[in-house]
C-alpha positions, -999 to 999 in steps of 0.1 A, spaced: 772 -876 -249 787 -911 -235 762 -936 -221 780 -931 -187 767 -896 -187 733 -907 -198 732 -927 -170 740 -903 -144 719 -883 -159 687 -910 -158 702 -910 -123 696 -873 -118 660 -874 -131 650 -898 -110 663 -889 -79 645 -852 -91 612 -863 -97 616 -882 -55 626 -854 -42 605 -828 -59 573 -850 -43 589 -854 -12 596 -815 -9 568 -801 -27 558 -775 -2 595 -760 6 597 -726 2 629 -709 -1 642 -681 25 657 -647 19 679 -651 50 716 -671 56 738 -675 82 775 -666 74 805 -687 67 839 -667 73 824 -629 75 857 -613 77 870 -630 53 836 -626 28 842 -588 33 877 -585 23 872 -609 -6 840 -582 -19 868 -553 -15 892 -577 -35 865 -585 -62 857 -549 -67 885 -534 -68 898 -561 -95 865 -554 -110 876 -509 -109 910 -526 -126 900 -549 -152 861 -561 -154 843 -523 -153 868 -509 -180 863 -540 -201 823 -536 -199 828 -500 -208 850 -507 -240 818 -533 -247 790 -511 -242 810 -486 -270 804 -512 -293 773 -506 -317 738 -515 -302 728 -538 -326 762 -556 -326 758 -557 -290 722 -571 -291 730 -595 -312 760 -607 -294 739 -610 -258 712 -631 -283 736 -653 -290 754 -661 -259 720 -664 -242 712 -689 -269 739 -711 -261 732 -708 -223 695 -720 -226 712 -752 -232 719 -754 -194 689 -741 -184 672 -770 -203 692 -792 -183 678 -781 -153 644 -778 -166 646 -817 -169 660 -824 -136 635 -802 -121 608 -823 -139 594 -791 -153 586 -805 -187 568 -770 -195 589 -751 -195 616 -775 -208 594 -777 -237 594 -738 -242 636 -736 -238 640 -764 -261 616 -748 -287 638 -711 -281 667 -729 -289 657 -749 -320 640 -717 -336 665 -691 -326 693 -716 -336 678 -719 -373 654 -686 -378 673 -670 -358 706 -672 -374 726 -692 -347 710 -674 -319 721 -636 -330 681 -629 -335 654 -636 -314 619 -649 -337 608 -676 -310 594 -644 -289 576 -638 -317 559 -676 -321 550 -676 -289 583 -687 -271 583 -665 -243 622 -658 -226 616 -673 -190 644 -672 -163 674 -691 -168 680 -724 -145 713 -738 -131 723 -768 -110 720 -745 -78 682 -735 -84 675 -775 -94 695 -788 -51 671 -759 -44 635 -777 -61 651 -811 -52 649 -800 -12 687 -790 -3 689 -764 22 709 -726 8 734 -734 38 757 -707 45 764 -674 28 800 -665 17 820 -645 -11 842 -665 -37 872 -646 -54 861 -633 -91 830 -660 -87 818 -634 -63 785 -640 -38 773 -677 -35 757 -703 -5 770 -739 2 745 -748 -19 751 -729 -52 789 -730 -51 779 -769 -52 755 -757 -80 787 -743 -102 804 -778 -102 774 -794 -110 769 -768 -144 799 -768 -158 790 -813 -161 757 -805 -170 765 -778 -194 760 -791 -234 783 -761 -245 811 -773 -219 806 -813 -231 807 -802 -263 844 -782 -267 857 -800 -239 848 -834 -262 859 -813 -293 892 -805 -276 902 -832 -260 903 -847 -297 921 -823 -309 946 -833 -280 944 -795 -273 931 -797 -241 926 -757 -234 882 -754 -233 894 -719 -243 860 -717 -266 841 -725 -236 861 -698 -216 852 -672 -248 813 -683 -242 817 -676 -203 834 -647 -205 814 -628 -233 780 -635 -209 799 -622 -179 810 -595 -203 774 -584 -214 762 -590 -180 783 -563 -165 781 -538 -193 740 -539 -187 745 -529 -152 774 -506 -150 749 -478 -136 730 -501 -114 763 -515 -96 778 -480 -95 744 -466 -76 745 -496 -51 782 -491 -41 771 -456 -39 741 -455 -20 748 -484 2 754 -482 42 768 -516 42 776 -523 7 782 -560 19 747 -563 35 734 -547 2 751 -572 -20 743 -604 6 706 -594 2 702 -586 -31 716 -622 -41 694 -638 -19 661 -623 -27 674 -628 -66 682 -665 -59 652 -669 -40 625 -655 -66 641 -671 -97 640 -708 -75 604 -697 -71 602 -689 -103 585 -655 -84 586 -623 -113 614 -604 -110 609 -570 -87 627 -549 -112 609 -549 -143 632 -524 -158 659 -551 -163 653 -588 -178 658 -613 -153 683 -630 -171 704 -598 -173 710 -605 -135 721 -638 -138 756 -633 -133 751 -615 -104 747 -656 -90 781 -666 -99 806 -637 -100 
């Protein structure tokens, strides 16, 4: 990391801790107004049926794959993506639990075997929610702003789609192949793309069924999708437990940026 970076992010801290004072008390709603409904709704009917086309089928060739390969590989990914969420554990001054993510990553990493096992669950490491740049504007004070649908990205606010710029800077994975590439003069971040994609990947292939029984059972499959992501974002800003305890919270994370 340059020492412009760890400047901005000295920055970031401290404007954190001054805001997390100054908005101690704010706690986030479930509600939104809308930006651009029409165009929200015939962006979800895009998303989904690209997802019929190309995502779903992908998940399902995924899910064929054998369990413990399939374990191992949502370990893994995970692994790498606690690097982010230990970002925002810092700029959310939660040095707890930024103490707990950094001791996940540095055991799974070793123990572990580059993330494929899990033996900081075992030492006491317990898996906690994952953080972004949108749930850290959220502890800082910002405002959700208005609710709209992204093409591919899928359900955000003002305030998260901010969020995604924010993590793909703060993001150690992305720093590192993008540093790693731009030596190489190959400029493509394709391994950060194959790290994306893989959690997106195991994401959907966890929830094929739960998806499916929304789409099915929903009056207003657009209202249904609107308030699940904003309960979801709400409880994990919170840091509220998870209503479903059938699925791991961080299983769901995706549902936040696709």
């Amino acid at each position: 990391m340059t020492l412009k970076r760890i400047k901005i992010l000295i920055l970031f801290l401290v404007l954190g801790q001054f805001l997390i004072l100054s908005n101690a008390q704010a706690k986030e709603k479930y509600t939104a107004s809308e930006c651009f409904e029409g165009v929200s709704r015939a962006t979800l009917k895009f998303n989904m049926t690209l997802d019929k086309a190309i995502f779903k089928p992908i998940a399902k060739g995924y899910r064929a794959l054998p369990v413990p390969v399939r374990f191992a590989t949502g370990n893994a990914v995970d692994n790498l993506r606690s690097l982010l969420t230990l970002s925002n554990n810092l700029l959310q001054g939660d040095w707890d639990l930024a103490g707990n993510t950094a001791g996940r990553f540095a055991i799974n990493s070793t123990v572990g075997i580059l993330g494929f096992l899990d033996p900081a669950e075992k030492m006491g490491f317990e898996k906690k929610s994952r953080e972004d740049f949108g749930q850290t504007l959220a502890v800082w004070g910002s405002d959700s702003g208005c609710y709209f649908v992204l093409p591919i990205l899928g359900p955000t606010t003002a305030r998260d789609a901010v969020g995604l710029v924010g993590n793909t800077f703060l993001d150690p994975v992305y720093q590192i192949t993008h540093n790693t590439e731009v030596m190489d003069r190959s400029y493509s971040e394709h391994n950060y793309w194959y790290y994306k994609g893989s959690d997106s990947v195991d994401f959907r292939s966890k929830n094929i069924e739960s998806i499916d029984s929304l789409e099915k059972n929903s009056i207003d499959f657009y209202a249904s999708v609107k308030s699940l992501y904003l309960q979801n974002r709400s409880q994990k800003i919170s840091n509220d437990d998870v209503s479903d305890k059938s699925q791991d919270d961080s299983d769901w994370e995706e549902i936040d940026n696709q």
